[in-house]
PyMOL commands that place a pseudoatom at each C-alpha (Angstrom):
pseudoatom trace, name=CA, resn=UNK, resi=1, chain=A, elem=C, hetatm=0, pos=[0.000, 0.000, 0.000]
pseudoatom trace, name=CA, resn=UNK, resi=2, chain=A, elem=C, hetatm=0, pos=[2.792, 2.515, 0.737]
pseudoatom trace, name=CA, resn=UNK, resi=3, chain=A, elem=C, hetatm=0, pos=[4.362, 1.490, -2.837]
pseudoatom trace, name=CA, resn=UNK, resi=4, chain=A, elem=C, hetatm=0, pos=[0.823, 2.204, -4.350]
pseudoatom trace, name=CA, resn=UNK, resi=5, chain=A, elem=C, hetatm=0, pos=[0.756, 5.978, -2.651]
pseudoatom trace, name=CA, resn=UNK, resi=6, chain=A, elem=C, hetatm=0, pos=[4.150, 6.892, -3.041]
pseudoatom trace, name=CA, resn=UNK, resi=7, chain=A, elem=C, hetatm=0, pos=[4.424, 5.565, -7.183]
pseudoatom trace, name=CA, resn=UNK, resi=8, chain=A, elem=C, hetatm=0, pos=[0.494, 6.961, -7.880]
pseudoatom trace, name=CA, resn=UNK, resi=9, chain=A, elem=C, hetatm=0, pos=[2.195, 10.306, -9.385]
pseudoatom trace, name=CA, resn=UNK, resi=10, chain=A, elem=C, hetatm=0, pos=[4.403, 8.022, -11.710]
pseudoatom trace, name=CA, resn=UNK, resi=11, chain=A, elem=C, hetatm=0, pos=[1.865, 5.753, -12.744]
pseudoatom trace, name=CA, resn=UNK, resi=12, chain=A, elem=C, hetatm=0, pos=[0.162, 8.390, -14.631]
pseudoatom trace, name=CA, resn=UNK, resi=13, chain=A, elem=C, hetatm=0, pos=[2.708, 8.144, -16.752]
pseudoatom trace, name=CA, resn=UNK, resi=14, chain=A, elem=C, hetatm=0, pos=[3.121, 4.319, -18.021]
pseudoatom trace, name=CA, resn=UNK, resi=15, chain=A, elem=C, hetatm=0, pos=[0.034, 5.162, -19.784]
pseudoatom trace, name=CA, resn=UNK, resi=16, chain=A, elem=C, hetatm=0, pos=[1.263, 7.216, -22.491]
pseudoatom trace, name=CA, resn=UNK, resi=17, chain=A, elem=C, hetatm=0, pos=[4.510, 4.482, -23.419]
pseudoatom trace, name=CA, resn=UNK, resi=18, chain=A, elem=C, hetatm=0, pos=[2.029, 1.416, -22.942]
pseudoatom trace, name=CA, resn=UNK, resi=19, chain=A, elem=C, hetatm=0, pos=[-0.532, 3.267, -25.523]
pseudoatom trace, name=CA, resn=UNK, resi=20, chain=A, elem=C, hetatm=0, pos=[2.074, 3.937, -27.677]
pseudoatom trace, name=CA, resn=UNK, resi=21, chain=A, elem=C, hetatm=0, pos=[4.485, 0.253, -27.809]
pseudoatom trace, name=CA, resn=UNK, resi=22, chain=A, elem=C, hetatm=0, pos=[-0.113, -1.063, -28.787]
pseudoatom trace, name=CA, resn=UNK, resi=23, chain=A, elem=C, hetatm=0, pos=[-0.045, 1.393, -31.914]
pseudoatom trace, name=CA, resn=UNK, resi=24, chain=A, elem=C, hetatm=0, pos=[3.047, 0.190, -33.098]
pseudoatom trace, name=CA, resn=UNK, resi=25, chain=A, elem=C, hetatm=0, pos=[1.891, -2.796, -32.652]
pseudoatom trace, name=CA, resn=UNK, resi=26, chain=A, elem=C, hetatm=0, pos=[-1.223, -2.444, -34.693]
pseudoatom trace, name=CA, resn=UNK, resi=27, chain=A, elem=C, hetatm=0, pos=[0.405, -0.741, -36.670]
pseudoatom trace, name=CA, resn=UNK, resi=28, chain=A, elem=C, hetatm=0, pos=[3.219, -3.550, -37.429]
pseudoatom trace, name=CA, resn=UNK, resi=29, chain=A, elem=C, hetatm=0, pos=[0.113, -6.169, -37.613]
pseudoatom trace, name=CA, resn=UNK, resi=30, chain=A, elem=C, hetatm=0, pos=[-1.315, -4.528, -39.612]
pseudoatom trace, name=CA, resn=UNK, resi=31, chain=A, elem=C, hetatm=0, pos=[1.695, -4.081, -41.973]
pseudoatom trace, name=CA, resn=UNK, resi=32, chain=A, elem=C, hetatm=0, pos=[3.079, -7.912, -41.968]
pseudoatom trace, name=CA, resn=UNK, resi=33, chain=A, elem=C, hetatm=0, pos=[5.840, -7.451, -44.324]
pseudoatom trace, name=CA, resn=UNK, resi=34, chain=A, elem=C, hetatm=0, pos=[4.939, -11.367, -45.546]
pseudoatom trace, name=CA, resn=UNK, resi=35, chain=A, elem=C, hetatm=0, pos=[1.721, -10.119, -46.710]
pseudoatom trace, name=CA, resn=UNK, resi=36, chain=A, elem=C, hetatm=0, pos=[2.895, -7.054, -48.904]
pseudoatom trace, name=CA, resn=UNK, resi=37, chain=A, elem=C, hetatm=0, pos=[2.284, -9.001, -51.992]
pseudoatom trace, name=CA, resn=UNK, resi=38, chain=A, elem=C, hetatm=0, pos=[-0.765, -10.120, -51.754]
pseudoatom trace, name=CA, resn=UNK, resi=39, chain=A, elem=C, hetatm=0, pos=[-2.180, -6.084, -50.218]
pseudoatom trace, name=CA, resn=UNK, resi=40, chain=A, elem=C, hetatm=0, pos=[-0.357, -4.880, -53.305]
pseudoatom trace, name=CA, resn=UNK, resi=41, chain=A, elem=C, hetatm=0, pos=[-3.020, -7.271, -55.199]
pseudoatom trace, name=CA, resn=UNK, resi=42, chain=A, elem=C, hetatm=0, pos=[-6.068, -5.419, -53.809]
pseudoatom trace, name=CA, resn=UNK, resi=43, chain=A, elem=C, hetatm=0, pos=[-8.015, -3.021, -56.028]
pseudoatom trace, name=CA, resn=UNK, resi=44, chain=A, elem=C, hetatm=0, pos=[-6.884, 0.620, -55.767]
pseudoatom trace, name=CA, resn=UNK, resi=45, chain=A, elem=C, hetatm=0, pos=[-9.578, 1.841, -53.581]
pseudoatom trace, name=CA, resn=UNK, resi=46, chain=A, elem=C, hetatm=0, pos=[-8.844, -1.017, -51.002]
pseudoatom trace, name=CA, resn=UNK, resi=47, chain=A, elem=C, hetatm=0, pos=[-5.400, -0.365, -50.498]
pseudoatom trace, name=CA, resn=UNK, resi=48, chain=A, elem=C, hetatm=0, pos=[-6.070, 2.916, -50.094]
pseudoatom trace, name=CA, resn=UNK, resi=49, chain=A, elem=C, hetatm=0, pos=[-8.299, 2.669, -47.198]
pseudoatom trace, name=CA, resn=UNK, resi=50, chain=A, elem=C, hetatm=0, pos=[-5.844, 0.047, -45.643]
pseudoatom trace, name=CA, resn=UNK, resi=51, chain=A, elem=C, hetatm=0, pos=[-2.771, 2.655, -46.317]
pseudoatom trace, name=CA, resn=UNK, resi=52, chain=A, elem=C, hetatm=0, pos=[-5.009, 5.088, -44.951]
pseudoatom trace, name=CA, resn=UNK, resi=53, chain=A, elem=C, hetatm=0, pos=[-6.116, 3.525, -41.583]
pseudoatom trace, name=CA, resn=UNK, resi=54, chain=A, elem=C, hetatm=0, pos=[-2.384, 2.432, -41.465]
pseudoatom trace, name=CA, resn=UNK, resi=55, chain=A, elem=C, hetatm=0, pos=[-1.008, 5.980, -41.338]
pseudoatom trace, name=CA, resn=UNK, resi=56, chain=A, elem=C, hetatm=0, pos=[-4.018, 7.490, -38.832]
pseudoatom trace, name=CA, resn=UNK, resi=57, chain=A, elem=C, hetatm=0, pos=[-2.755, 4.737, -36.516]
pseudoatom trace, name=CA, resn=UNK, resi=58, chain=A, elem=C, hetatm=0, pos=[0.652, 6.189, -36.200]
pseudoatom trace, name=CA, resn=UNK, resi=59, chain=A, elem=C, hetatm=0, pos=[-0.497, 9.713, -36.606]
pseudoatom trace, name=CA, resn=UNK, resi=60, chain=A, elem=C, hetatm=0, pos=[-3.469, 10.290, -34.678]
pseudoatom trace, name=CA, resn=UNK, resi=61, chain=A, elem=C, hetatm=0, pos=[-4.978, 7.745, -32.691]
pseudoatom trace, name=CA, resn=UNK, resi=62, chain=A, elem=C, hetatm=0, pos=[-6.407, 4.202, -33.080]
pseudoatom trace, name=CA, resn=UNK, resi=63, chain=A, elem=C, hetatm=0, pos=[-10.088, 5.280, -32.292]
pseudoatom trace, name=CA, resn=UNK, resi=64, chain=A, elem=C, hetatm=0, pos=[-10.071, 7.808, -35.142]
pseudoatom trace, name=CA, resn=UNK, resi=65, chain=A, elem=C, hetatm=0, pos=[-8.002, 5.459, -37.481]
pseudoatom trace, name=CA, resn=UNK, resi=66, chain=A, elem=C, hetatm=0, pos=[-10.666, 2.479, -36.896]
pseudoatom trace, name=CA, resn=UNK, resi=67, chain=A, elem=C, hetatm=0, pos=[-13.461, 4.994, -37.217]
pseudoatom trace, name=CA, resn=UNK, resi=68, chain=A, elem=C, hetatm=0, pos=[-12.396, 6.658, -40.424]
pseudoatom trace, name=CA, resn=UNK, resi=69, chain=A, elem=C, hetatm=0, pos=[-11.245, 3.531, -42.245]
pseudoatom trace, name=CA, resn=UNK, resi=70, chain=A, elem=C, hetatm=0, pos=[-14.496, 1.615, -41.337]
pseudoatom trace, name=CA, resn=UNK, resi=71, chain=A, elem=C, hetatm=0, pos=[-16.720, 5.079, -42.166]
pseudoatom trace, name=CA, resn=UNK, resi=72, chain=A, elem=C, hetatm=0, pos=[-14.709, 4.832, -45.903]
pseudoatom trace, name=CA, resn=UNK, resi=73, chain=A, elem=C, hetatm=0, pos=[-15.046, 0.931, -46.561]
pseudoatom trace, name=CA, resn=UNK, resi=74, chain=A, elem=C, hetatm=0, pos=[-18.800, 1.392, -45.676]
pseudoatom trace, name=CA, resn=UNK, resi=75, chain=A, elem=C, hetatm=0, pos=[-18.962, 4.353, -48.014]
pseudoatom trace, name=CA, resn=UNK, resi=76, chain=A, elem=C, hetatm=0, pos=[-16.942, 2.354, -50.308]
pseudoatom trace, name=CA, resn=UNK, resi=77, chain=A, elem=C, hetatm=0, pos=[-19.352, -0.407, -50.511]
pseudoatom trace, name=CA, resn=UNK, resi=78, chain=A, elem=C, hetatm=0, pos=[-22.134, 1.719, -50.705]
pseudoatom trace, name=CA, resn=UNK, resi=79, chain=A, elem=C, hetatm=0, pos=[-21.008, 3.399, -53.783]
pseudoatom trace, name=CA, resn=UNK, resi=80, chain=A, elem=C, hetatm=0, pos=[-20.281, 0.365, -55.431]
pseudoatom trace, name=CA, resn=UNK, resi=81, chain=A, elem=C, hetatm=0, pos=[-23.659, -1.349, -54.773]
pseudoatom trace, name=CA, resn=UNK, resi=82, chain=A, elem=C, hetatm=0, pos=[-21.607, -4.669, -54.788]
pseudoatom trace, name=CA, resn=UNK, resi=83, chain=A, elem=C, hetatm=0, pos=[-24.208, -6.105, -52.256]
pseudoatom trace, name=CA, resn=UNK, resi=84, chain=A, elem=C, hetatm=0, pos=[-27.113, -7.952, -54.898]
pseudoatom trace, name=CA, resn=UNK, resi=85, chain=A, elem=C, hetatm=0, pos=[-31.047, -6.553, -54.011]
pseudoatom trace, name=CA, resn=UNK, resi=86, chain=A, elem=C, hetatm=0, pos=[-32.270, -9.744, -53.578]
pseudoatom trace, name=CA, resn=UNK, resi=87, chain=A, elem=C, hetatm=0, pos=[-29.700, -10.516, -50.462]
pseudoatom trace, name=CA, resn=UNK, resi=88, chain=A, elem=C, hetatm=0, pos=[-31.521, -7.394, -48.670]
pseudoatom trace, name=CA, resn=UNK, resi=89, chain=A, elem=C, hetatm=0, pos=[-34.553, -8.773, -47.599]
pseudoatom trace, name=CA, resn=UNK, resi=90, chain=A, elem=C, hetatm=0, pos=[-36.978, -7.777, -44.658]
pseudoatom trace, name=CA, resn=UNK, resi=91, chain=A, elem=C, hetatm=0, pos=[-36.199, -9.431, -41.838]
pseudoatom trace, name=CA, resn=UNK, resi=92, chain=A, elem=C, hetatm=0, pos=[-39.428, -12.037, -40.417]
pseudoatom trace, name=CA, resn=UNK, resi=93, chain=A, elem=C, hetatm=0, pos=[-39.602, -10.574, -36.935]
pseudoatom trace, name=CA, resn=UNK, resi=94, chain=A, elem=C, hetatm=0, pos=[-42.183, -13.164, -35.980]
pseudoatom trace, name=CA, resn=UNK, resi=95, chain=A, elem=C, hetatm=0, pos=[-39.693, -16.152, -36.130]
pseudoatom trace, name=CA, resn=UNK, resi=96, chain=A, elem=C, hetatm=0, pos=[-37.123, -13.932, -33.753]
for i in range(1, 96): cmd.bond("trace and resi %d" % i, "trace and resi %d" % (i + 1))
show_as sticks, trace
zoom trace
């Protein structure tokens, strides 16, 4: 307990070097250097969003970086209408 009053000041600060060792983290699993190839084999627009989230990781934060790359896939997607009409059906809320 006396450990715990007299460190409390210096524990505020293992939070900013443990947040940063997880974005380089995520940031380095999410960059496998095995898997270059087969990211360099995604369309354009997919890459982009991956380089993208990638670099908001490491620049801003992970929150904002998940956020903004999931906010451009969906609009992605959207544009694209790759989704068929006939897989969007109502959902039978009776059988639920």
């Amino acid at each position: 307990m006396l450990f715990s009053v007299v460190a409390a000041s210096l524990a505020g600060y293992l939070a900013m070097p443990a947040l940063a060792g997880l974005l380089i983290l995520t940031a380095w699993l999410m960059s496998e250097p095995s898997r270059w190839a087969e990211r360099m084999r995604l369309r354009a627009d997919h890459r982009a969003i991956f380089f993208m989230t990638m670099i908001l990781t490491v620049a801003s934060n992970l929150t904002i970086a998940i956020a903004v790359g999931s906010f451009a896939g969906l609009a992605l997607r959207l544009l694209r209408k790759e989704v068929e009409p006939e897989e969007w059906s109502p959902v039978d809320r009776s059988q639920l």
